[in-house]
Biopython code that builds the backbone (N, CA, C, O; Angstrom):
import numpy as np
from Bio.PDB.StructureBuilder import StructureBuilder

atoms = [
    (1, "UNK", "N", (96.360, 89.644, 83.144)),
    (1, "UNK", "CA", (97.206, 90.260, 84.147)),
    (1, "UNK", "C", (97.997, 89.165, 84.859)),
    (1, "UNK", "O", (97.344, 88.173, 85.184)),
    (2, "UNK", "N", (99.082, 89.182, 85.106)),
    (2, "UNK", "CA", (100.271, 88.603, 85.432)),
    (2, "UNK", "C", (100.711, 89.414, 86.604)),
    (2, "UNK", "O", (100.975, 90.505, 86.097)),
    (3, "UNK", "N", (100.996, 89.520, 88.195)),
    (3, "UNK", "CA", (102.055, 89.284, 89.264)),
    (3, "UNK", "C", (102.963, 88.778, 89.041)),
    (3, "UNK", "O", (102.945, 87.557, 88.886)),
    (4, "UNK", "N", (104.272, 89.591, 88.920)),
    (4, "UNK", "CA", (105.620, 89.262, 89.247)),
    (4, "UNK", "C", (106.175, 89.000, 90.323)),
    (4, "UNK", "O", (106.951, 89.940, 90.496)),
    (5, "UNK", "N", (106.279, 88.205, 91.286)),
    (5, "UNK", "CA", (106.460, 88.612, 92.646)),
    (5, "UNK", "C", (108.238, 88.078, 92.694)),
    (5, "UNK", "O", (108.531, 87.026, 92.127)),
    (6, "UNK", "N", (109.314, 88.892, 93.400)),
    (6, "UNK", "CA", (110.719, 88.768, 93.535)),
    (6, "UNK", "C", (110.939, 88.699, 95.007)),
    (6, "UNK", "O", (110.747, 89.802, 95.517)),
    (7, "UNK", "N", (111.199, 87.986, 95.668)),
    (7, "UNK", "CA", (111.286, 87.442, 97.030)),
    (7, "UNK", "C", (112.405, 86.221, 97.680)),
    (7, "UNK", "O", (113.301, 85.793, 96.953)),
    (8, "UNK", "N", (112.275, 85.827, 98.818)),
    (8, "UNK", "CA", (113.641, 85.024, 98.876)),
    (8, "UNK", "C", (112.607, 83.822, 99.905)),
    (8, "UNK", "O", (111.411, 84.053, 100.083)),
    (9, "UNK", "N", (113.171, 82.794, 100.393)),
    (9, "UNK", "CA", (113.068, 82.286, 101.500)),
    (9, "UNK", "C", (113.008, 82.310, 102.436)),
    (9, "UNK", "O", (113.866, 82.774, 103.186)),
    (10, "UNK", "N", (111.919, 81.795, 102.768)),
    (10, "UNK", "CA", (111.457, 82.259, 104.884)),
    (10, "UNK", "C", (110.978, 83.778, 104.853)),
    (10, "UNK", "O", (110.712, 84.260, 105.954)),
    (11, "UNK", "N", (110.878, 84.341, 104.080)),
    (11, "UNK", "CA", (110.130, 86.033, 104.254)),
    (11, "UNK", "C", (108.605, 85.468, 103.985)),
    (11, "UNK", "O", (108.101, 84.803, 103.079)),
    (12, "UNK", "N", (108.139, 86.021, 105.139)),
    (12, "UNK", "CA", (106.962, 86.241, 105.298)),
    (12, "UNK", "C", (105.663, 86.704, 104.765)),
    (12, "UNK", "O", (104.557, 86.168, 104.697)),
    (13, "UNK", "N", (106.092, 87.780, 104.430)),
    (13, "UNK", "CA", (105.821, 88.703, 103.593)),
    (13, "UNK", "C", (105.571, 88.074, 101.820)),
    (13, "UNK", "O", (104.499, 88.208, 101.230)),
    (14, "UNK", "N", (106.908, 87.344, 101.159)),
    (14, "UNK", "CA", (107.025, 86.728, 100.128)),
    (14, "UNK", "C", (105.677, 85.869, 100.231)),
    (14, "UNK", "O", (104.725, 86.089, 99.481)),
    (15, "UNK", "N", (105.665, 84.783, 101.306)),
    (15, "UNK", "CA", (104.364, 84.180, 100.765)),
    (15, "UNK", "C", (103.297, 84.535, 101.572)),
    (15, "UNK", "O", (102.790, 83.595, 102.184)),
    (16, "UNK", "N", (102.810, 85.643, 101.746)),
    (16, "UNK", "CA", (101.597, 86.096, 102.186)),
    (16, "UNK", "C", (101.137, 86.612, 100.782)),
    (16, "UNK", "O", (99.947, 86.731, 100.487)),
    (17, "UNK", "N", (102.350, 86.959, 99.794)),
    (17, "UNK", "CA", (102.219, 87.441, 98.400)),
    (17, "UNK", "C", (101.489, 86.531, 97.994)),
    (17, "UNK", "O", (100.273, 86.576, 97.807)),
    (18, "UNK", "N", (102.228, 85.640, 97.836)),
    (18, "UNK", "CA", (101.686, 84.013, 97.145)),
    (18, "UNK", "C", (100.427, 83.510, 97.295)),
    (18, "UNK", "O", (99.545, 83.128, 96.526)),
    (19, "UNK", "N", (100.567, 83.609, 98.534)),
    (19, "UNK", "CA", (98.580, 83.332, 99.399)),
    (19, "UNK", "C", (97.860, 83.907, 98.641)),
    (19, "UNK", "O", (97.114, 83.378, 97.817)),
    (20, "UNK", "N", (98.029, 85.200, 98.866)),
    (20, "UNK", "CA", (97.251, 86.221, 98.450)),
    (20, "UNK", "C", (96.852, 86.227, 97.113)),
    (20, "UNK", "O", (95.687, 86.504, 96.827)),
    (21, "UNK", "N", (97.985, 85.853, 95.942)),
    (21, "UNK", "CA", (97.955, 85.654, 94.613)),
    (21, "UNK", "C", (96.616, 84.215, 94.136)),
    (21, "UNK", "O", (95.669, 84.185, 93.351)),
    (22, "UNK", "N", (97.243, 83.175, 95.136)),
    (22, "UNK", "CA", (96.283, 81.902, 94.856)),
    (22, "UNK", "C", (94.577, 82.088, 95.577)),
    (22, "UNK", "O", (93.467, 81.650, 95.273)),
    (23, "UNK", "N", (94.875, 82.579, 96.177)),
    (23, "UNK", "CA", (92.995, 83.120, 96.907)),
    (23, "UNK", "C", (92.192, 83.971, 95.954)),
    (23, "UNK", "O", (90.997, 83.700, 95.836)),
    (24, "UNK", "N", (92.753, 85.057, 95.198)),
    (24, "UNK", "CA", (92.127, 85.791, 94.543)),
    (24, "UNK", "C", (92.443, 84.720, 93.198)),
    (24, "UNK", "O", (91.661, 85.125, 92.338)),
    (25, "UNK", "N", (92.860, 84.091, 92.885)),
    (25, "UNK", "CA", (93.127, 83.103, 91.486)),
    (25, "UNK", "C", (93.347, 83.777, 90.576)),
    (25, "UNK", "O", (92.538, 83.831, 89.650)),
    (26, "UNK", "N", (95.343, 85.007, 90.555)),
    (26, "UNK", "CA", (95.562, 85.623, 89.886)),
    (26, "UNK", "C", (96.935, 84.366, 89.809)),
    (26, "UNK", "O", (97.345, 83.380, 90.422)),
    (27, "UNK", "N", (97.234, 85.161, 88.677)),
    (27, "UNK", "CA", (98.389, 84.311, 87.891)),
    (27, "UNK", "C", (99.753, 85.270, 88.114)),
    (27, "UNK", "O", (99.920, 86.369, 87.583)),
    (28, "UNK", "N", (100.599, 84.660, 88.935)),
    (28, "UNK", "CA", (101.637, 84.201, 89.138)),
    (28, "UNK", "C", (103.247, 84.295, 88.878)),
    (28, "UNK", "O", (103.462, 83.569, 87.908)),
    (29, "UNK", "N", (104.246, 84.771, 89.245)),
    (29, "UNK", "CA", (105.484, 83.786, 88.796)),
    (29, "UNK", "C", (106.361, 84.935, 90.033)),
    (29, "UNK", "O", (106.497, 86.118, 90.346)),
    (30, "UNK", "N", (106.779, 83.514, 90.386)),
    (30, "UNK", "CA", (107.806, 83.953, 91.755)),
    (30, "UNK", "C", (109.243, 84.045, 91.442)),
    (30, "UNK", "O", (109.555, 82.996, 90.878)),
    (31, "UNK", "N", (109.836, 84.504, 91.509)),
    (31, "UNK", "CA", (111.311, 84.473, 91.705)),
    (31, "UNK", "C", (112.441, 85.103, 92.609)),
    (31, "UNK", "O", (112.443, 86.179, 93.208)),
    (32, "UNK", "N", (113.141, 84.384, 92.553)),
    (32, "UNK", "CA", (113.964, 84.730, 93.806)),
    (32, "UNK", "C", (115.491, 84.993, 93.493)),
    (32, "UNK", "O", (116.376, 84.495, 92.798)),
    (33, "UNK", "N", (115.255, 86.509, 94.772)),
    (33, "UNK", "CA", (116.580, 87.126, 94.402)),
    (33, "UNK", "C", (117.749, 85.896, 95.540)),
    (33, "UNK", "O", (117.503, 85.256, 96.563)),
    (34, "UNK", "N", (119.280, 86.086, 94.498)),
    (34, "UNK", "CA", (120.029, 85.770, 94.711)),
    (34, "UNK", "C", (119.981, 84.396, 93.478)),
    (34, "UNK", "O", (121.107, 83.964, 93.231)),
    (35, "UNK", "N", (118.974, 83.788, 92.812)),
    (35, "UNK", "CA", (119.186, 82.788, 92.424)),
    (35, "UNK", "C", (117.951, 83.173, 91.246)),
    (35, "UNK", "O", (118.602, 82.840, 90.256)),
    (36, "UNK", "N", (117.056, 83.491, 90.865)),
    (36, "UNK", "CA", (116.559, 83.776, 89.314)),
    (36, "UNK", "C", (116.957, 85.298, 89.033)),
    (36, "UNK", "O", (116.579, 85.808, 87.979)),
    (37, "UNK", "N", (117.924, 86.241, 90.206)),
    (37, "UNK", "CA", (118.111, 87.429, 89.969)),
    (37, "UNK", "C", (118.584, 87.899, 90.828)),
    (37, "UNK", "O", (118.243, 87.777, 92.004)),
    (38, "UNK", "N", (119.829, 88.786, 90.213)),
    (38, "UNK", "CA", (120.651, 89.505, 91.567)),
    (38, "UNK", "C", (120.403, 90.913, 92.399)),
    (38, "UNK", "O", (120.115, 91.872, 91.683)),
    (39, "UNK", "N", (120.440, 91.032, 93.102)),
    (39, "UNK", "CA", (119.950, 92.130, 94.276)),
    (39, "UNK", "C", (120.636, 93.357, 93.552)),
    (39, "UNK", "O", (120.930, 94.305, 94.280)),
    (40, "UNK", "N", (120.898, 93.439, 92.331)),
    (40, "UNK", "CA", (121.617, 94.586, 92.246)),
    (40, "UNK", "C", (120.435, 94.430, 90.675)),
    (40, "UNK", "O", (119.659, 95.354, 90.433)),
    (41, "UNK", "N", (120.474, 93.441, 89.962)),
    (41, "UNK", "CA", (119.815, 93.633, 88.870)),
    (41, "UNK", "C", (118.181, 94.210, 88.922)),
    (41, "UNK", "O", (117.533, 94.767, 88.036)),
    (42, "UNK", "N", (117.670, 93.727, 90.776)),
    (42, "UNK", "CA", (116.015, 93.935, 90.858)),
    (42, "UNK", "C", (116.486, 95.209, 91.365)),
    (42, "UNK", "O", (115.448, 95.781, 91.699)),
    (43, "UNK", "N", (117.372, 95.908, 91.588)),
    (43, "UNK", "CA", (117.853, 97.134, 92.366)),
    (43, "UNK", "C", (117.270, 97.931, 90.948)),
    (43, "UNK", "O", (116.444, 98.834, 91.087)),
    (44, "UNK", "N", (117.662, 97.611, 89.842)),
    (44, "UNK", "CA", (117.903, 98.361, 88.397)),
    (44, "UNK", "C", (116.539, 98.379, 88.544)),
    (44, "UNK", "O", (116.009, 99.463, 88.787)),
    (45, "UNK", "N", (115.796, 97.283, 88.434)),
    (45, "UNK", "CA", (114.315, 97.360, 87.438)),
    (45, "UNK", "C", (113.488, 98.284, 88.334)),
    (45, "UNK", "O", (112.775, 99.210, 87.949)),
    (46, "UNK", "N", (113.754, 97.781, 89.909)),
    (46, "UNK", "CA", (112.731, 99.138, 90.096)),
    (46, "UNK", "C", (113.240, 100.205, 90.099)),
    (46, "UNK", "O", (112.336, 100.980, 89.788)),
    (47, "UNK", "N", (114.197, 100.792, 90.268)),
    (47, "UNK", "CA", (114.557, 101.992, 89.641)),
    (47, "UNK", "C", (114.924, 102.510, 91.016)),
    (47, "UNK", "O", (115.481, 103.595, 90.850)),
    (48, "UNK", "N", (114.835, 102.120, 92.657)),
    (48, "UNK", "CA", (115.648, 102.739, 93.487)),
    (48, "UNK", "C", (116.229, 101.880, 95.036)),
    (48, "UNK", "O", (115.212, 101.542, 95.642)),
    (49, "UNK", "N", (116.846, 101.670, 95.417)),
    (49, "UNK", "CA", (117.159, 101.328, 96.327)),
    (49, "UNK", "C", (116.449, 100.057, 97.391)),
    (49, "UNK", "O", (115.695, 100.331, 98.325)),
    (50, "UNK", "N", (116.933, 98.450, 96.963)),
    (50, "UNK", "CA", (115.830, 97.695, 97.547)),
    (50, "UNK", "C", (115.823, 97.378, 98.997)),
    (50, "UNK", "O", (116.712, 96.569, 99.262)),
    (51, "UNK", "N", (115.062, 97.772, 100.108)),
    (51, "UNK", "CA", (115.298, 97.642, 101.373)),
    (51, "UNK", "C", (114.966, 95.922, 101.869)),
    (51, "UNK", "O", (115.639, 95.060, 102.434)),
    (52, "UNK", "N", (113.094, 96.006, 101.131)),
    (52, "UNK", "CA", (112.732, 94.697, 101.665)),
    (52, "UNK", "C", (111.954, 94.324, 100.756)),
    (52, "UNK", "O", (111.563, 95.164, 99.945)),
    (53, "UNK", "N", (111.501, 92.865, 100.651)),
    (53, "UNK", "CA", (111.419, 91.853, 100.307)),
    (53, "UNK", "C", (109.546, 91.555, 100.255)),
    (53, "UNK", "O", (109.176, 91.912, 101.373)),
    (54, "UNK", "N", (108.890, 91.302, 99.836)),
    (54, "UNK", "CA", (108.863, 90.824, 98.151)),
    (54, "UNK", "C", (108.792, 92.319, 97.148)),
    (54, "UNK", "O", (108.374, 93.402, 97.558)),
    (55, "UNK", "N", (109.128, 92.137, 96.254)),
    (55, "UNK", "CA", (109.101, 93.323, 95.345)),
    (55, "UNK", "C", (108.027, 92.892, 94.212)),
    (55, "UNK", "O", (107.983, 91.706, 93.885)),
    (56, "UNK", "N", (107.194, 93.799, 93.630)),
    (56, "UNK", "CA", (106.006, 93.043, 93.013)),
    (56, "UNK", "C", (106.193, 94.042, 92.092)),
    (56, "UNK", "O", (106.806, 95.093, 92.280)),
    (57, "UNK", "N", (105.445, 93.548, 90.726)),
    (57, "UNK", "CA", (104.901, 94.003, 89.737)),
    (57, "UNK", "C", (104.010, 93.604, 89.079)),
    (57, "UNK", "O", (103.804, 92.409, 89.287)),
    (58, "UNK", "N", (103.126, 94.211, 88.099)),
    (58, "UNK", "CA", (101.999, 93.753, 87.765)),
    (58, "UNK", "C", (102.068, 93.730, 86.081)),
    (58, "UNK", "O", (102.359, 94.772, 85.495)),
    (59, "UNK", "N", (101.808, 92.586, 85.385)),
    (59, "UNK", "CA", (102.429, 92.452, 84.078)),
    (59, "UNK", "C", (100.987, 92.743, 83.261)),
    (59, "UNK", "O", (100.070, 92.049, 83.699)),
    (60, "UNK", "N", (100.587, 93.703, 82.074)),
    (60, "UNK", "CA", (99.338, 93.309, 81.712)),
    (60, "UNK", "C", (99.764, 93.336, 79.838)),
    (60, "UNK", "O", (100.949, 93.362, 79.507)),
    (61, "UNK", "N", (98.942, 93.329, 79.059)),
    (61, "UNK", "CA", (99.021, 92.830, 77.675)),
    (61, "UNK", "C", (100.188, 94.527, 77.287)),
    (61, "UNK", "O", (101.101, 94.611, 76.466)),
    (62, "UNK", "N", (99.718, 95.491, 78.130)),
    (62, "UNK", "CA", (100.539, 96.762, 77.393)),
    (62, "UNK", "C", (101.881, 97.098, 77.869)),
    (62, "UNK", "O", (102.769, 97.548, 77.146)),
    (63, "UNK", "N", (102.013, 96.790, 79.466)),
    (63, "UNK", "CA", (103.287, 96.973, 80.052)),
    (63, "UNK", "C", (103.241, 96.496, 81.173)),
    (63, "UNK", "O", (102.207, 96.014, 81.637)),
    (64, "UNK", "N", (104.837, 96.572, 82.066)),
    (64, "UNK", "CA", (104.928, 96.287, 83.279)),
    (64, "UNK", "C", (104.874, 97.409, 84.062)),
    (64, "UNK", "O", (105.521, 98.356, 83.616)),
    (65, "UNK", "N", (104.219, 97.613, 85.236)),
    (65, "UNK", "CA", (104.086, 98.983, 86.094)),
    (65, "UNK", "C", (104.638, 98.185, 87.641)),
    (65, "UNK", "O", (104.152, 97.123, 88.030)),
    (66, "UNK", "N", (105.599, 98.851, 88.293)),
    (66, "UNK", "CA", (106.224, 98.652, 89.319)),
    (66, "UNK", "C", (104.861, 98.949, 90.989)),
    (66, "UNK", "O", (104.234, 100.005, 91.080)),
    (67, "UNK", "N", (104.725, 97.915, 91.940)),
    (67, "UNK", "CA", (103.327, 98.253, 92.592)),
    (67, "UNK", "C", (103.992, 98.278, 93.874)),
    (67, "UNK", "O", (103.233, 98.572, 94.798)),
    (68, "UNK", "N", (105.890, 97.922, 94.382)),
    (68, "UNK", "CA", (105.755, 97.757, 95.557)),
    (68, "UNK", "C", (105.642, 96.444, 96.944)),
    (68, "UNK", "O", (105.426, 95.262, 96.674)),
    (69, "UNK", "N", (105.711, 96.625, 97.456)),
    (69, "UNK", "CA", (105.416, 95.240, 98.315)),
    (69, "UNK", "C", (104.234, 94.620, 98.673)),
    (69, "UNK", "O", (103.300, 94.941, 97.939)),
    (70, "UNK", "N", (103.951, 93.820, 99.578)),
    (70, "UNK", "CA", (102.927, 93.089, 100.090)),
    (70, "UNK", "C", (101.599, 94.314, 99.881)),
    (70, "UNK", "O", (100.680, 94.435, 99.071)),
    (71, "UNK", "N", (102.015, 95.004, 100.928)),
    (71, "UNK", "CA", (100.588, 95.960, 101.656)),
    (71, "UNK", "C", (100.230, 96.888, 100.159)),
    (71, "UNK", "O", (99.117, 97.278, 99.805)),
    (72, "UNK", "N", (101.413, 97.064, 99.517)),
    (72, "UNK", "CA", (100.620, 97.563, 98.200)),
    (72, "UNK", "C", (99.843, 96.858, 96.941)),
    (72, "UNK", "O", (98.950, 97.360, 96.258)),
    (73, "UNK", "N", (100.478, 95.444, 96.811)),
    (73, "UNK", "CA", (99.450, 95.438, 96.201)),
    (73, "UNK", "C", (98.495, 94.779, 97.271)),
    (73, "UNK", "O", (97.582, 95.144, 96.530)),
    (74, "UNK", "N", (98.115, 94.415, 97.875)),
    (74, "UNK", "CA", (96.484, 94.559, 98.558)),
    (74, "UNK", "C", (96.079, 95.608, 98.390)),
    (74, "UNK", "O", (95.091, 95.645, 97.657)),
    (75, "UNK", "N", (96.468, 96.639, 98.812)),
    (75, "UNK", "CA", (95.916, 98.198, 98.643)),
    (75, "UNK", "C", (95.178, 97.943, 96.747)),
    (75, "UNK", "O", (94.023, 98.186, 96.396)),
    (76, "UNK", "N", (96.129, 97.495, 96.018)),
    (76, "UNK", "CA", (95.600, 97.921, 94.618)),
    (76, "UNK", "C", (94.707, 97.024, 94.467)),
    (76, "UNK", "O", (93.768, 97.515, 93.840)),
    (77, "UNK", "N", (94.484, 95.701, 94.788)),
    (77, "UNK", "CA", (93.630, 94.642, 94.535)),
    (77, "UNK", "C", (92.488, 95.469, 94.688)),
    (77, "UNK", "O", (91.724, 95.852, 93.803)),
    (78, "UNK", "N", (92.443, 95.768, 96.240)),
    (78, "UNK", "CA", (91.495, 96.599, 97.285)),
    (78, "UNK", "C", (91.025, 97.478, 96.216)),
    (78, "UNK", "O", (89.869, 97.170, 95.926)),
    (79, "UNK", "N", (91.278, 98.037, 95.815)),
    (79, "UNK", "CA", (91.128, 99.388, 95.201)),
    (79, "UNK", "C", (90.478, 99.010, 93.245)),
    (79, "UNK", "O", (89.820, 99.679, 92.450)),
    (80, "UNK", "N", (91.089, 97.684, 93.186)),
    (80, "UNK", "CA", (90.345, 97.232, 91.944)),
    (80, "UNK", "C", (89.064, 96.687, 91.794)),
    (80, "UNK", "O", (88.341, 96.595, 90.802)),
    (81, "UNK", "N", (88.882, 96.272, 93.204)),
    (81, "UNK", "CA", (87.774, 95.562, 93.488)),
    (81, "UNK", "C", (86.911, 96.328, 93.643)),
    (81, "UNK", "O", (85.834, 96.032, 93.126)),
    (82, "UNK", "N", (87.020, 97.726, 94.469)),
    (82, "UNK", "CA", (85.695, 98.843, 94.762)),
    (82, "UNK", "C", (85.691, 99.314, 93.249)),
    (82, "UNK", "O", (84.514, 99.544, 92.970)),
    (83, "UNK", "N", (86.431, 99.535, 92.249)),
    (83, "UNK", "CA", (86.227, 100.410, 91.186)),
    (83, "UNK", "C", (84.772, 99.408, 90.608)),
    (83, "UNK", "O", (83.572, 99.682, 90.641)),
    (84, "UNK", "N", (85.582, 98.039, 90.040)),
    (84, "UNK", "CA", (84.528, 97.012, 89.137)),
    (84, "UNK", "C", (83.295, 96.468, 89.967)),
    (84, "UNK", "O", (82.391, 95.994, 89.279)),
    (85, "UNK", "N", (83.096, 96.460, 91.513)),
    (85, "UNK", "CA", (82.103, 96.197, 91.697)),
    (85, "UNK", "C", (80.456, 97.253, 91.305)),
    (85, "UNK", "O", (79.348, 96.796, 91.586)),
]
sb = StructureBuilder()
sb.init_structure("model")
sb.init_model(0)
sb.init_chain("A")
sb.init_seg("    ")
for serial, (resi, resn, name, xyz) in enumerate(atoms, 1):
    if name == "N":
        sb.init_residue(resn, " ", resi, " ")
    sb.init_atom(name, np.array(xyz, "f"), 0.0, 1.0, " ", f" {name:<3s}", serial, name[0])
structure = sb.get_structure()
């Protein structure tokens, strides 16, 4: 499993992603709109209207599934963690 995380500079939010990614010791890859991708192209992939900042996805061996921002994926981590314990 692979995190996509799409975010910019100085958002908060972006690296609370990041934190969050290196604490649990999930793997990674940041990019940033305006410069690895344009606000109109991450507009496309998720499929509606981007307000705020980081935009995440979760990459696994079968597909990419769109998860949302910060508080969601914690929510899903959260929620992966009660299933496998």
């Amino acid at each position: 499993m692979e995190i996509i995380i799409y975010g910019k500079e100085g958002c908060i939010n972006c690296d609370k992603t990041r934190m969050l990614c290196q604490i649990q010791s999930l793997s990674f890859q940041y990019l940033l709109v305006g410069t690895d991708i344009t606000a109109e192209a991450l507009q496309e992939q998720v499929g509606q209207p981007v307000r705020s900042l980081p935009q995440i996805f979760v990459r696994t061996e079968d597909n990419t599934t769109y998860v949302g921002g910060y508080d969601d994926l914690r929510t899903q981590l959260r929620q992966l963690t009660l299933t496998t314990a």
